[in-house]
C-alpha positions in Angstrom: 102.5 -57.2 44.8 102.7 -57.9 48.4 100.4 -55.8 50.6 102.5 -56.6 54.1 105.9 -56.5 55.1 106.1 -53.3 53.0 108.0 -49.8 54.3 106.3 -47.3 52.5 106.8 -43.2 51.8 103.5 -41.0 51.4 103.7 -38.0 50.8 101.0 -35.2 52.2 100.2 -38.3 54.8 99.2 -36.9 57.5 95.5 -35.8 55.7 93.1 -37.0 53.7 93.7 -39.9 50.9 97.4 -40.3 52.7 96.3 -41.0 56.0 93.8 -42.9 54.9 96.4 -45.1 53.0 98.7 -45.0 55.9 95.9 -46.4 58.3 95.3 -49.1 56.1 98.9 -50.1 55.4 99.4 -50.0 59.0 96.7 -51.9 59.8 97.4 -54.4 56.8 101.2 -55.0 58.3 103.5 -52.6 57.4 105.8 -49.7 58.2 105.4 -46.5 57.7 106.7 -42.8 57.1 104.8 -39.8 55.9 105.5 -36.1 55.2 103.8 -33.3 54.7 104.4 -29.2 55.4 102.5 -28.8 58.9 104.1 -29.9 61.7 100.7 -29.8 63.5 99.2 -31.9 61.1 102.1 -34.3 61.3 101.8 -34.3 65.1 98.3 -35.2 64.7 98.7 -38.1 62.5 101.3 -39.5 64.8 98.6 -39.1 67.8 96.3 -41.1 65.9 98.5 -43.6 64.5 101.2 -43.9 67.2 103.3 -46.3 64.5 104.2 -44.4 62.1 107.8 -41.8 61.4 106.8 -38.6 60.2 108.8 -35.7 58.8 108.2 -32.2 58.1 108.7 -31.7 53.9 107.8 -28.9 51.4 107.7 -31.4 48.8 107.6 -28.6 46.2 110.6 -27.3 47.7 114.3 -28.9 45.8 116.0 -28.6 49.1 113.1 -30.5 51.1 113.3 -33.1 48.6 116.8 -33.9 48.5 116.5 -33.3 52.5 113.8 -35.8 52.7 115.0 -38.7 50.3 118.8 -38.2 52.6 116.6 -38.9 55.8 115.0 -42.1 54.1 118.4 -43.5 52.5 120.2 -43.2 56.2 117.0 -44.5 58.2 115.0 -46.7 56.5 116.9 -48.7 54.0 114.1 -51.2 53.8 112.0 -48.6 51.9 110.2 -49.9 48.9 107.1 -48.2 48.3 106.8 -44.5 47.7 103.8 -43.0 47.4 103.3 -40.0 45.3 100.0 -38.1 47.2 100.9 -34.4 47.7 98.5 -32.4 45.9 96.8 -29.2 45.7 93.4 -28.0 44.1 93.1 -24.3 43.3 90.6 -22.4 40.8 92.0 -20.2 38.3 89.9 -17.5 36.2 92.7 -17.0 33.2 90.8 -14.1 32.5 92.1 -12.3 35.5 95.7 -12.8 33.8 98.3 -14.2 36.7 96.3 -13.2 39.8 94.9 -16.6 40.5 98.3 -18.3 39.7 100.8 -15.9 41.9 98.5 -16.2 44.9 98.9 -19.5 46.5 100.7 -22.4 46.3 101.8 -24.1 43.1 99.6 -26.6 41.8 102.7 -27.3 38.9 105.2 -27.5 41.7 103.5 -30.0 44.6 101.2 -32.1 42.0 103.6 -32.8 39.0 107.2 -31.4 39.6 108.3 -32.7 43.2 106.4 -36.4 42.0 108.5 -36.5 38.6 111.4 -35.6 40.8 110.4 -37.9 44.2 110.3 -40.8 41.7 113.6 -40.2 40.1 115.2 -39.8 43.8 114.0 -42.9 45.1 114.4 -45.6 41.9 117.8 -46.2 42.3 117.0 -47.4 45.9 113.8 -48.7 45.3 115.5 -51.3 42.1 118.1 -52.9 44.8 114.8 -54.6 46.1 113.4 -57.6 45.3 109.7 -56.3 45.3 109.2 -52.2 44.8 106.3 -50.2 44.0 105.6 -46.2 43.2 102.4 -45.3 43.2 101.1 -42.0 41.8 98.5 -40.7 42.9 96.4 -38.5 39.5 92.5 -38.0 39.6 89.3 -38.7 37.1 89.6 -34.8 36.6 93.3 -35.6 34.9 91.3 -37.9 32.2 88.3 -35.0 31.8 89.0 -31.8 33.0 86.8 -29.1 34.8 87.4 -25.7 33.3 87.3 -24.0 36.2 90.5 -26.3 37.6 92.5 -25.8 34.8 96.1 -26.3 36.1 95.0 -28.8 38.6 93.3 -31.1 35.7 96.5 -30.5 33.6 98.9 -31.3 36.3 96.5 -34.6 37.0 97.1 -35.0 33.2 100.2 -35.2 32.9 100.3 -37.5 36.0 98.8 -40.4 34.2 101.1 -39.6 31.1 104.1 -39.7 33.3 103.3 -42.6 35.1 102.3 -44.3 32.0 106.1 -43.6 30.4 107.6 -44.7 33.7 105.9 -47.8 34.0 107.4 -48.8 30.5 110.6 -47.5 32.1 111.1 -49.9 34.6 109.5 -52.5 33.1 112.3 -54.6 33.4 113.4 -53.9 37.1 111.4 -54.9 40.2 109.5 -51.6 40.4 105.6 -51.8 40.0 104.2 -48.3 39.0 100.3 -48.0 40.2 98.2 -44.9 39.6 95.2 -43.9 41.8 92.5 -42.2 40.1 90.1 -41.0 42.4 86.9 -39.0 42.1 85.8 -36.4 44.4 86.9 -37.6 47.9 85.8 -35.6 50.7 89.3 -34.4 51.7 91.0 -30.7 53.0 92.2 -30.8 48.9 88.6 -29.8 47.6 87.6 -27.3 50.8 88.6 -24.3 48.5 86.6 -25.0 45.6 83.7 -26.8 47.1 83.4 -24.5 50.6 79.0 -23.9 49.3 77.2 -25.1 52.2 74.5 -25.8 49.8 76.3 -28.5 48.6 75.3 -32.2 50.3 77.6 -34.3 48.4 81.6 -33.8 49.1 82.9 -37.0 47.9 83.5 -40.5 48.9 85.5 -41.0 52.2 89.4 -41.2 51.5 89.4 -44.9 53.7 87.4 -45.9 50.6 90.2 -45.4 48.0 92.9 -46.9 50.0 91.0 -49.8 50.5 90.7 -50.0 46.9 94.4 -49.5 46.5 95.4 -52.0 48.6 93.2 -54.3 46.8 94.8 -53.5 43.1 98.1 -53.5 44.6 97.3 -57.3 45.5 96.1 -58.8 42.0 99.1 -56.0 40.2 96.2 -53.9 38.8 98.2 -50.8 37.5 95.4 -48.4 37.4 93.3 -48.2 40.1 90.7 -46.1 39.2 87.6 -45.7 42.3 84.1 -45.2 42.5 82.8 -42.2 40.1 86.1 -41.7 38.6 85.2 -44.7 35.9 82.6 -42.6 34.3 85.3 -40.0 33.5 88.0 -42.1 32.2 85.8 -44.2 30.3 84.4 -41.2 28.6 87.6 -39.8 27.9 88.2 -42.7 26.1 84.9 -42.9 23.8 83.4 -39.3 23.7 86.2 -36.9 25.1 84.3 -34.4 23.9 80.9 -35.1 25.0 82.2 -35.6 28.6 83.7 -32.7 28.9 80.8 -30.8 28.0 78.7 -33.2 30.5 81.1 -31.9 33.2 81.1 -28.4 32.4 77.7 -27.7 31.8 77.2 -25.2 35.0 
């Protein structure tokens, strides 16, 4: 897959991991466009990276969606890389009943609904190109869950179970599908459930999983998983069990 020449769609750009993919996309010699809910944000962004389009999107939100992929289709017809990034992080005690699920944004919504539905939007346009690419963006929490997560891990779950039935999908079409798996990157996504100022450690910097991206993208390695996240997805795949008690010791 080539790594220039590319116009590409993040979404949830203009922070964290999708900034940090925009910069380096930029910088590596392409276009492009991001989209996220704050305008401020957005404006930001733009004032850092002069280069890129930005748009103001709920992707949880049907009518944003449609809204958005419209805006694309009539401005950018080059488009061939979307980028699946949106995501939130939330805890939820299940033993408060629905409290910690009707306050707050969906998790189900922005990290697995709108990316099932971003996808289906944009393949039609993205198989008239020669070269194409999605690429989802799920997390090592998604191969071992923490407990305390439990609808973010499952929505990062079925992330990579999704992307692994669409990659069959389009097997036989010009679309590459990539998955990120990151660990804990030290992004605005982890500020509500890692706000302790006794803890040191926040994560890798995002600039450190787009660089690996970029990377996979150029020798077609379809799962890109970065730094710390290996430990969890190879444990899921020997001793589910064991890792998941390693991570949930606390």
């Amino acid at each position: 897959m080539k790594t220039k020449g590319n116009t590409v769609l993040i979404t949830g750009g203009a922070t964290g991991i999708g900034f940090a993919l925009a910069e380096t996309l930029v910088s590596a010699g392409s276009r492009v466009l991001i989209c996220g809910r704050r305008e401020a944000r957005l404006k930001e962004a733009r004032d850092k990276l002069p280069q890129i389009d930005t748009r103001v999107c709920d992707i949880s939100n049907e009518k944003d969606r449609e809204s958005l992929f419209n805006w694309v289709k009539a401005n950018f017809r080059d488009l061939n890389v979307v980028i699946n990034n949106a995501g939130i992080q939330r805890m939820a005690n299940l033993k408060k009943g629905t409290k910690d699920l009707l306050t707050g944004e969906s998790e189900i919504e922005t990290n697995l609904v709108a990316l099932v539905y971003m996808s289906a939007y944009f393949i039609p346009l993205l198989m008239k190109k020669k070269e194409a690419a999605i690429i989802n963006v799920s997390s090592g929490l998604g191969f071992v869950p923490i407990a305390a997560m439990p609808v973010y891990c499952a929505t990062k779950a079925a992330v990579h179970s999704f992307t692994q039935s669409l990659r069959h999908q389009l097997r036989d079409t010009s679309i590459k599908v990539f998955e990120v798996v990151p660990p804990m990157v030290d992004t605005e996504l982890g500020k509500g459930t890692t706000e302790d100022p006794g803890v040191g450690y926040r994560g890798i910097p995002p600039s450190e999983v787009a660089r690996a991206t970029l990377a996979a993208m150029a020798n077609n390695e379809y799962e890109i998983v970065v730094g710390e996240a290996k430990g969890l997805v190879m444990g899921a795949r020997t001793d589910p069990e064991q890792a998941f008690q390693n991570l949930n010791r606390w």
